[in-house]
py3Dmol code that shows the C-alpha trace and the ligand (Angstrom):
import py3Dmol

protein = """\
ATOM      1  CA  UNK A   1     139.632 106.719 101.212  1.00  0.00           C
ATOM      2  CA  UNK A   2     138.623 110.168 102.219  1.00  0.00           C
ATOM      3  CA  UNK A   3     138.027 112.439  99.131  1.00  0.00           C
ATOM      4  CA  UNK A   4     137.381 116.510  99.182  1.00  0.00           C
ATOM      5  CA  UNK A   5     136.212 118.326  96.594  1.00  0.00           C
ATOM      6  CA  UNK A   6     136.354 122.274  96.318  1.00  0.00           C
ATOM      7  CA  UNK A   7     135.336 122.385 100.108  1.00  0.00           C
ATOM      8  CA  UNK A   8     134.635 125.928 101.174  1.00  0.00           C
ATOM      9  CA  UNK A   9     133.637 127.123 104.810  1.00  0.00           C
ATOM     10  CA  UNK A  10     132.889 130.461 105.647  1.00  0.00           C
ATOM     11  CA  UNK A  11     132.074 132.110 109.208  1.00  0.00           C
ATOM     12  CA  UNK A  12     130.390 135.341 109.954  1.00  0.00           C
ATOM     13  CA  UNK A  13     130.974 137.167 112.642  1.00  0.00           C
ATOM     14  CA  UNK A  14     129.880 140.997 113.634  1.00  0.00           C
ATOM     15  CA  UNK A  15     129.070 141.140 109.803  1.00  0.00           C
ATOM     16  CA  UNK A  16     132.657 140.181 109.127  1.00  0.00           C
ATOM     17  CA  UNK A  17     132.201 137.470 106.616  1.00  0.00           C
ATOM     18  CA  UNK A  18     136.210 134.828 107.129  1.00  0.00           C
ATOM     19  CA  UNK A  19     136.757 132.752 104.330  1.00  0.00           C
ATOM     20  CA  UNK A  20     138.043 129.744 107.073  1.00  0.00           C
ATOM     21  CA  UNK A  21     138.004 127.042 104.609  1.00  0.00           C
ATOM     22  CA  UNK A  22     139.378 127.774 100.889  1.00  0.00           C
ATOM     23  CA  UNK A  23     138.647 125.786  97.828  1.00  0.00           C
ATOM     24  CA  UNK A  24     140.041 122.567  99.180  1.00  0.00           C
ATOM     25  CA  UNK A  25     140.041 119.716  97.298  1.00  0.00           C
ATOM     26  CA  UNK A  26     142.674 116.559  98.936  1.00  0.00           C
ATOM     27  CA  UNK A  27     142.511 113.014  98.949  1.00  0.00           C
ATOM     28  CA  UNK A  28     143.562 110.884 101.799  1.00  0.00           C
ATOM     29  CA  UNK A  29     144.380 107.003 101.279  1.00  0.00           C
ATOM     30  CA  UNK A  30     143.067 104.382 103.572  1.00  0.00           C
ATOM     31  CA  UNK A  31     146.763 104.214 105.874  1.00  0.00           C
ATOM     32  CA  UNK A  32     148.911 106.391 106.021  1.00  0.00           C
ATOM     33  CA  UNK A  33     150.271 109.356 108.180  1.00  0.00           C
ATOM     34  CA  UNK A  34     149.601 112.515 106.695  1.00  0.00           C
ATOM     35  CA  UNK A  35     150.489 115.821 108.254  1.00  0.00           C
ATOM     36  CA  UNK A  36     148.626 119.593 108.118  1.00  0.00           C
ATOM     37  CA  UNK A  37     150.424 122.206 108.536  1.00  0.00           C
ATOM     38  CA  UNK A  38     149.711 126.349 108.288  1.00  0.00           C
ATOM     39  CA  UNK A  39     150.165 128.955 110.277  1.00  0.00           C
ATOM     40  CA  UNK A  40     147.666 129.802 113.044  1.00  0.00           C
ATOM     41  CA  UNK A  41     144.304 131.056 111.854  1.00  0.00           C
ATOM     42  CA  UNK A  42     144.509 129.284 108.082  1.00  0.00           C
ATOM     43  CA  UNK A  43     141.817 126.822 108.717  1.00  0.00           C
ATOM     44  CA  UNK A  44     142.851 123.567 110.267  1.00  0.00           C
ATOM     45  CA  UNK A  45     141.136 123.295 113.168  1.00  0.00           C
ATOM     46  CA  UNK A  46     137.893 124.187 111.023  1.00  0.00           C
ATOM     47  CA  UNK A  47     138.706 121.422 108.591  1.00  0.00           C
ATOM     48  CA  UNK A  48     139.901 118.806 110.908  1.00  0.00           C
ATOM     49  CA  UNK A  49     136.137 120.005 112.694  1.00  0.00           C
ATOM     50  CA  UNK A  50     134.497 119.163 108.937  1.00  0.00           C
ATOM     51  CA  UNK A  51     136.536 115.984 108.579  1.00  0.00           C
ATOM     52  CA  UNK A  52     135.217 114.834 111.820  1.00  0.00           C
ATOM     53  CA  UNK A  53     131.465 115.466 110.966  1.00  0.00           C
ATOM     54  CA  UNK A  54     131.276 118.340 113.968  1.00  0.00           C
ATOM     55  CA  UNK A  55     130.209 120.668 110.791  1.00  0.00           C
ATOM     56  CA  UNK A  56     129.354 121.257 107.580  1.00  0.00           C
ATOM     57  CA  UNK A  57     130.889 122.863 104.251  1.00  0.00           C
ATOM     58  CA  UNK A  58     129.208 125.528 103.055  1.00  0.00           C
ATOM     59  CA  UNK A  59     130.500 124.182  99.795  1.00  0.00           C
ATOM     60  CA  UNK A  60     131.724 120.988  97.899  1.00  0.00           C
ATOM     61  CA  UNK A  61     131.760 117.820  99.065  1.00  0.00           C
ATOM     62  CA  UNK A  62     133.314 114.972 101.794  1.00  0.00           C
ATOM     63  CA  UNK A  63     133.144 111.613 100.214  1.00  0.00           C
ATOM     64  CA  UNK A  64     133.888 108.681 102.709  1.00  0.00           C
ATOM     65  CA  UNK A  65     134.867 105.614 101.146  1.00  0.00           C
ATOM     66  CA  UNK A  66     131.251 105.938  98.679  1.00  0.00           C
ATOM     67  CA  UNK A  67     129.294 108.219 100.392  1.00  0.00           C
ATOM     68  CA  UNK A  68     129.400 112.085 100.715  1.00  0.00           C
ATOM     69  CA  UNK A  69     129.301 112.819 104.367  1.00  0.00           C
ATOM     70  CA  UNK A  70     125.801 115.324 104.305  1.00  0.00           C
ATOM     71  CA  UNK A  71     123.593 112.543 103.139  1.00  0.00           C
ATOM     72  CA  UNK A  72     124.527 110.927 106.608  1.00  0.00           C
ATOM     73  CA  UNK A  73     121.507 110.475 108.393  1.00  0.00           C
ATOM     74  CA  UNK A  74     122.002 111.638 111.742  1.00  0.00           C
ATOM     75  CA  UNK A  75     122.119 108.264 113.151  1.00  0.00           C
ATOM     76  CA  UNK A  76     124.695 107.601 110.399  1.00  0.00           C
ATOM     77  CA  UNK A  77     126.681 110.655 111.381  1.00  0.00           C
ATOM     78  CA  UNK A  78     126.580 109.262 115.200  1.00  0.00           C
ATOM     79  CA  UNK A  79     127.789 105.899 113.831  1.00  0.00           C
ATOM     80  CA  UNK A  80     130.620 107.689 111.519  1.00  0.00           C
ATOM     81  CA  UNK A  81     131.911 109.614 115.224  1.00  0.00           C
ATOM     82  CA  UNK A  82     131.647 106.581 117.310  1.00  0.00           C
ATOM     83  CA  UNK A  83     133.419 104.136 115.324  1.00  0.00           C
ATOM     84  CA  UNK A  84     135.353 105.308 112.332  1.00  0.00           C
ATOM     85  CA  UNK A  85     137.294 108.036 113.978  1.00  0.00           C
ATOM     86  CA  UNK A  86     139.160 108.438 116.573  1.00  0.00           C
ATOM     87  CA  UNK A  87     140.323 112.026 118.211  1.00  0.00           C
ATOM     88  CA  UNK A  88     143.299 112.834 119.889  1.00  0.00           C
ATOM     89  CA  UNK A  89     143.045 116.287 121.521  1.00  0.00           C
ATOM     90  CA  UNK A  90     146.007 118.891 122.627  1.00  0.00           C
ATOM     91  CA  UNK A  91     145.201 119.214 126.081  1.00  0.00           C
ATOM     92  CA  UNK A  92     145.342 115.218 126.060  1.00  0.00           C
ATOM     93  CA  UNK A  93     141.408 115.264 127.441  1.00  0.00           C
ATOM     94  CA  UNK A  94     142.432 112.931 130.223  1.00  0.00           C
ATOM     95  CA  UNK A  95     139.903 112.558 133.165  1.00  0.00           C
ATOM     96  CA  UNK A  96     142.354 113.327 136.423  1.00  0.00           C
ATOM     97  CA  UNK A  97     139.698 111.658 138.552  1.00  0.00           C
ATOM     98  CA  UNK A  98     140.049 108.472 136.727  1.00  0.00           C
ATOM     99  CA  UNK A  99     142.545 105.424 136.619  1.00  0.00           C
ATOM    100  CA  UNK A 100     144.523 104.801 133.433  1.00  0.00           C
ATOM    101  CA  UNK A 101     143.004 102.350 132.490  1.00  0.00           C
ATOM    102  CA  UNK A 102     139.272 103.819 132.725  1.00  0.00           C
ATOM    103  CA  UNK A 103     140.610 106.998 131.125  1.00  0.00           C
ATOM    104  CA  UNK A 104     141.464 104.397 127.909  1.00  0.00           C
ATOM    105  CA  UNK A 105     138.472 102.072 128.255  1.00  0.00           C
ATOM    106  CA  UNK A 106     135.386 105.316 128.524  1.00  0.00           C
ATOM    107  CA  UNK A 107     134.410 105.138 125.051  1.00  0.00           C
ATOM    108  CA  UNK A 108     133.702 101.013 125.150  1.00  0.00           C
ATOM    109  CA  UNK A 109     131.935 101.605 128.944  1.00  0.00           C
ATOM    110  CA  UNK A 110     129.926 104.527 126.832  1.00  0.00           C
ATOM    111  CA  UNK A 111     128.593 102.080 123.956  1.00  0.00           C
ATOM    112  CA  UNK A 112     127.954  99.213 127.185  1.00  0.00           C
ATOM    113  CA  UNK A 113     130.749  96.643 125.629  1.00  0.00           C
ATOM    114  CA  UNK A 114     130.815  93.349 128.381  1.00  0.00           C
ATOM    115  CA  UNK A 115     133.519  93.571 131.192  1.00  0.00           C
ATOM    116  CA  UNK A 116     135.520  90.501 129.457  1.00  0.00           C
ATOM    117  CA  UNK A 117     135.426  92.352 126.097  1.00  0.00           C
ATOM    118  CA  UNK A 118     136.508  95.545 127.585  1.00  0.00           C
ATOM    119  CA  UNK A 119     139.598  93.714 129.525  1.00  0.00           C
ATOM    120  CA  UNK A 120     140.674  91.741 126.381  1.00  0.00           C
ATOM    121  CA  UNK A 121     140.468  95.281 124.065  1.00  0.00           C
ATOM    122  CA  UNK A 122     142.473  97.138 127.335  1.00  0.00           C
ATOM    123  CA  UNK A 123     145.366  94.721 127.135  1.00  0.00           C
ATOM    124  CA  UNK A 124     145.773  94.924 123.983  1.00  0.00           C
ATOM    125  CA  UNK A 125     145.737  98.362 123.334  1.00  0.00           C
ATOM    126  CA  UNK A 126     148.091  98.517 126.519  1.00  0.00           C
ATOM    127  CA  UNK A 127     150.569  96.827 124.780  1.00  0.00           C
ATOM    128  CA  UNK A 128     149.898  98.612 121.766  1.00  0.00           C
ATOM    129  CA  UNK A 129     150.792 101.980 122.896  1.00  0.00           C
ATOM    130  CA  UNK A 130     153.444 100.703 124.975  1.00  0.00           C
ATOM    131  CA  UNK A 131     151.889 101.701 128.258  1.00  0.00           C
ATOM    132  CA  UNK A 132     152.112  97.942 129.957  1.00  0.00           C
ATOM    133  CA  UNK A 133     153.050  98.175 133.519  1.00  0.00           C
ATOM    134  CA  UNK A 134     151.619 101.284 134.396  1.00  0.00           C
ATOM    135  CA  UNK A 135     147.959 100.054 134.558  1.00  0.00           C
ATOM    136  CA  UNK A 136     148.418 100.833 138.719  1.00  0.00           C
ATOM    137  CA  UNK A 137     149.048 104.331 137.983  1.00  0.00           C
ATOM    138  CA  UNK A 138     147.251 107.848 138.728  1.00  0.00           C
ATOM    139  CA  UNK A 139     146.770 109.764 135.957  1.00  0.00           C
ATOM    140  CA  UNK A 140     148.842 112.378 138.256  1.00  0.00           C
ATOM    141  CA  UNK A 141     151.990 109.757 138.461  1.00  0.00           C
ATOM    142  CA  UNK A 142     152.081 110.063 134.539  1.00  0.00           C
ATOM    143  CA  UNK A 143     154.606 112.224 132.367  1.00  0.00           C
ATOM    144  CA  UNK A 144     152.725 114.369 129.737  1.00  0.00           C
ATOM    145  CA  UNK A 145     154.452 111.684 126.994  1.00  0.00           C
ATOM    146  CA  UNK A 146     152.529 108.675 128.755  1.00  0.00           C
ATOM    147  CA  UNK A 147     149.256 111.124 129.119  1.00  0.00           C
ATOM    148  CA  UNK A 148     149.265 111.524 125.471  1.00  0.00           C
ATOM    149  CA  UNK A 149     149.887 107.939 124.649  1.00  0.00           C
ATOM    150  CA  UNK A 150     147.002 107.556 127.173  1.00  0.00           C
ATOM    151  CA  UNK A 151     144.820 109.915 124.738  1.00  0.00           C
ATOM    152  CA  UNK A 152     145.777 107.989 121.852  1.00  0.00           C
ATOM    153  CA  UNK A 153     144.651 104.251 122.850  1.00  0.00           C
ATOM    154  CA  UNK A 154     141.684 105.681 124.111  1.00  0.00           C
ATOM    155  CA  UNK A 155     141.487 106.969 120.529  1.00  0.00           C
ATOM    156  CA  UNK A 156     142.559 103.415 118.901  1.00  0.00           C
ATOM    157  CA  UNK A 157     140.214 101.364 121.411  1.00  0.00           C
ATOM    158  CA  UNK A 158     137.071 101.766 119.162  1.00  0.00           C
ATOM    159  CA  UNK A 159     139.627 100.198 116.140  1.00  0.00           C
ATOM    160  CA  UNK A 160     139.015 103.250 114.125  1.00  0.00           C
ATOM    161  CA  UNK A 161     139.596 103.589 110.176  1.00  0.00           C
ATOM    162  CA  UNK A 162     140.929 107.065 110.654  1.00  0.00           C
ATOM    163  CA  UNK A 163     142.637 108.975 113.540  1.00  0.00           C
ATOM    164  CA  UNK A 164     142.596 113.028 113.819  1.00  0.00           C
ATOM    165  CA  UNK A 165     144.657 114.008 115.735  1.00  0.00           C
ATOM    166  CA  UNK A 166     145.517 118.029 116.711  1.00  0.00           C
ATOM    167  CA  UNK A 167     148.477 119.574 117.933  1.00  0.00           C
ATOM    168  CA  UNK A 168     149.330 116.286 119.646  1.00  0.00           C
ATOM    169  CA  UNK A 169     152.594 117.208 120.518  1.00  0.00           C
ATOM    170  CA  UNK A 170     152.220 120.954 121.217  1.00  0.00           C
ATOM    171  CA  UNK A 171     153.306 120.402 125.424  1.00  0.00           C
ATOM    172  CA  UNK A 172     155.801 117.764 125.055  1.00  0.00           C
ATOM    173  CA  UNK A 173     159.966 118.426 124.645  1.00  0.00           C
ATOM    174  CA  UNK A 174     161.360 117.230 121.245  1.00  0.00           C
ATOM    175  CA  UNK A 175     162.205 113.395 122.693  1.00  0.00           C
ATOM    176  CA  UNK A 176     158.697 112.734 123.964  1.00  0.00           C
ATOM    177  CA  UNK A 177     157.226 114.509 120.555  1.00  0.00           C
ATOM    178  CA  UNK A 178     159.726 111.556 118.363  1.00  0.00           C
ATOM    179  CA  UNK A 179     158.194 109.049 120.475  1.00  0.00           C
ATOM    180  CA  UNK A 180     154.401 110.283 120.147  1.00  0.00           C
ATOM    181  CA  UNK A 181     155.169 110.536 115.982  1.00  0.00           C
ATOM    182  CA  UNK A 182     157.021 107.387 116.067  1.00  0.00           C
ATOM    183  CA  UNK A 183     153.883 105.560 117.621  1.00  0.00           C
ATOM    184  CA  UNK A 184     151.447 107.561 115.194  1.00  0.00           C
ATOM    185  CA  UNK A 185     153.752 106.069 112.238  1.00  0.00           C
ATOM    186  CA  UNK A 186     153.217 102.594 113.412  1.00  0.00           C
ATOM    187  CA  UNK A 187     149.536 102.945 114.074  1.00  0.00           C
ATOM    188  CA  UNK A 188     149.072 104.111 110.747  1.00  0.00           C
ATOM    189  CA  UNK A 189     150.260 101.294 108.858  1.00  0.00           C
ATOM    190  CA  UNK A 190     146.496  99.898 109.608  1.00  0.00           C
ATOM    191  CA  UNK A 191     144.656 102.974 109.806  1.00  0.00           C
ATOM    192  CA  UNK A 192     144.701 106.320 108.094  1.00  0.00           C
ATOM    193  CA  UNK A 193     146.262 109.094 110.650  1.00  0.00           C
ATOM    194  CA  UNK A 194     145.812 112.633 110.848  1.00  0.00           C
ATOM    195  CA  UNK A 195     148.192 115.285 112.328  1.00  0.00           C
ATOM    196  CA  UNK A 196     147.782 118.642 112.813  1.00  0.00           C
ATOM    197  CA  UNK A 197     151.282 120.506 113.916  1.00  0.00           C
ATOM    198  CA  UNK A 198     153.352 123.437 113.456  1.00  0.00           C
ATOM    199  CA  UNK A 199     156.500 120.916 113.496  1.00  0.00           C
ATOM    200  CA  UNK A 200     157.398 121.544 110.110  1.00  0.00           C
ATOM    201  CA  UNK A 201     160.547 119.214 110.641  1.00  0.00           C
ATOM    202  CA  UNK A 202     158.773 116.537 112.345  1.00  0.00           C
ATOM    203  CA  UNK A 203     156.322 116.496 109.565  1.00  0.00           C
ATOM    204  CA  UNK A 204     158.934 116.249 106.774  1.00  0.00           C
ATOM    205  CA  UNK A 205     160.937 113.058 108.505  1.00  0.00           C
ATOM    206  CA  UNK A 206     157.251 111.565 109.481  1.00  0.00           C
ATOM    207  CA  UNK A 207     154.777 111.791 106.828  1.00  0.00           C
ATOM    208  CA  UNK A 208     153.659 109.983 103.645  1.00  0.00           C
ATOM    209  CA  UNK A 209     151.942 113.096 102.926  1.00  0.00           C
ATOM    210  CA  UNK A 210     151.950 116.814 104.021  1.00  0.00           C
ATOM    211  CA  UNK A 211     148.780 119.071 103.193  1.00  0.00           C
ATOM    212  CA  UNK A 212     150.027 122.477 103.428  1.00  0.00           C
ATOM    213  CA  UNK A 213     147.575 125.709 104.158  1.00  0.00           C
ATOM    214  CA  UNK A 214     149.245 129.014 102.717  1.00  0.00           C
ATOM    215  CA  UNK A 215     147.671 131.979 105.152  1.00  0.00           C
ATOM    216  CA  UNK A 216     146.249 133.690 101.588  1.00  0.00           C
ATOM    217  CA  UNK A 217     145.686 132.884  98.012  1.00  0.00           C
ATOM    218  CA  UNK A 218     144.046 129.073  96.952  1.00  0.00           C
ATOM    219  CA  UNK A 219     143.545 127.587 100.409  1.00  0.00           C
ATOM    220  CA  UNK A 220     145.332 124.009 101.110  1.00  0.00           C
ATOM    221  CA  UNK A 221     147.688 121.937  98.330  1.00  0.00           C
ATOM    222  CA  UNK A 222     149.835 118.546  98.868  1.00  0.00           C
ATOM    223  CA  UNK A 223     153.453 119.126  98.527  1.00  0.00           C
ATOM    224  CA  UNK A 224     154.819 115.977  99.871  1.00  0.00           C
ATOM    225  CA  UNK A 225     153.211 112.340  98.882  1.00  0.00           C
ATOM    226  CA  UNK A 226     155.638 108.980  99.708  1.00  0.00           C
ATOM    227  CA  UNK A 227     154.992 106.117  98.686  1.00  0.00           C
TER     228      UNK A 227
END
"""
ligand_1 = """\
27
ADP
P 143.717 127.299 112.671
O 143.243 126.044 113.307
O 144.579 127.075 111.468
O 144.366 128.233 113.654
P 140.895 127.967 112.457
O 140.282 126.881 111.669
O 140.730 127.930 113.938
O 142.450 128.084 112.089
O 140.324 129.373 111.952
C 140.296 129.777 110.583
C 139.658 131.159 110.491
O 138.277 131.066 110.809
C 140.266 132.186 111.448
O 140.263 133.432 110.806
C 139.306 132.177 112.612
O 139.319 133.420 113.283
C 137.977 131.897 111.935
N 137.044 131.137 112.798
C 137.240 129.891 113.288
N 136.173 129.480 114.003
C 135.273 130.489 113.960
C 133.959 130.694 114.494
N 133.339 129.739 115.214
N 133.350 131.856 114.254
C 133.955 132.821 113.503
N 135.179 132.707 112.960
C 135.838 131.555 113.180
"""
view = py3Dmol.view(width=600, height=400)
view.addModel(protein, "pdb")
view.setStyle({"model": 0}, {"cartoon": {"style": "trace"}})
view.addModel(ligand_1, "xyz")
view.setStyle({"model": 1}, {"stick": {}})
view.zoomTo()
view.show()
């Protein structure tokens, strides 16, 4: 369970202080898909960035599971990054010089897992994201559909608790974007997921929870919670 209370993050900029980050207090459960949507500019890429441990709140507090997220010690923090979360980026962060499969496997070859441990994890996760057959592949000889799904076992490989994911459909058509949401909503049956998107409708036929940012006023409030 990931708990928020009254977060607040402010930026400053040529003495131009933006209130990025307004009074937010949200709780996510341990599964789940939950969706955040807001126009551009109301703060979700800064609080996806404070949910991830990339920064801090200049107020209130990020309680994972029993512990609020600035008494991490940095090795903590590196711990939290490495193996309870899991990004999925827009631009899909795929490596064009790599194979598929090394694209998917990086973050195990990073933290010096054993060849056989690696293989066993890859074939799963294969199957997982429904990307068996392709293993032969260039990353060029892939549609932007099987990039992303690409992105997101390399995301799931580390088995992470929670998956952030942003604007993960912003470059695909409307078939490929059912697909990618129809694979989060699986995933998330074990793990909590994440979405930022500006697909309002995909968002109300997907989610067990919407967190919606209005562009003024009190920040971020649920309006949608299933189940
Ligand atoms: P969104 O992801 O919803 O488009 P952001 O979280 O990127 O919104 O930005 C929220 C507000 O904070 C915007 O007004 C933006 O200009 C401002 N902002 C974001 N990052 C910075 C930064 N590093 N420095 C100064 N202002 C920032």
């Amino acid at each position: 369970m990931i708990i928020l209370k009254n977060v607040n993050k402010y930026y400053e900029t040529g003495g131009e202080k933006v209130h990025a980050v307004r009074n937010l207090s949200v709780t996510f459960p341990n599964t789940g898909l939950a969706f955040i949507l807001g126009p551009s500019g109301s703060g979700k890429s800064t609080l996806l960035n404070l949910l991830g441990g990339l920064d801090t709140p200049d107020e209130g507090e990020i309680w994972i599971e029993d512990r609020e997220l600035s008494t991490f010690s940095r090795k903590d923090r590196t711990n939290y990054l490495n193996s309870y979360l899991g990004f999925v980026f827009q631009e899909y962060n795929i490596l064009k010089d790599l194979s598929l499969k090394e694209n998917i496997v990086l973050p195990l070859e990073i933290q010096g897992y054993k060849r056989k441990q690696i293989n066993q994890k890859f074939a799963e996760i294969l199957n997982d994201v429904e990307l068996t057959g392709l293993e032969k592949r260039k990353v060029n000889q892939l549609s932007g559909g099987q990039k992303q799904r690409i992105a997101i076992a390399r995301a799931l490989i580390k088995d992470p608790k929670m998956i952030i994911a942003d604007e993960p459909t912003g470059n695909l058509d409307s078939e490929t974007s059912r697909n990618i949401f129809n694979l989060f909503k699986k995933l998330s049956q074990k793990c909590l997921v994440i979405i930022v998107t500006h697909d309002e409708e995909s968002a109300l036929e997907f989610a067990d929870m919407i967190v919606s940012i209005s562009p003024d006023g009190d920040s971020l409030k649920e309006v949608k919670q299933n189940g």
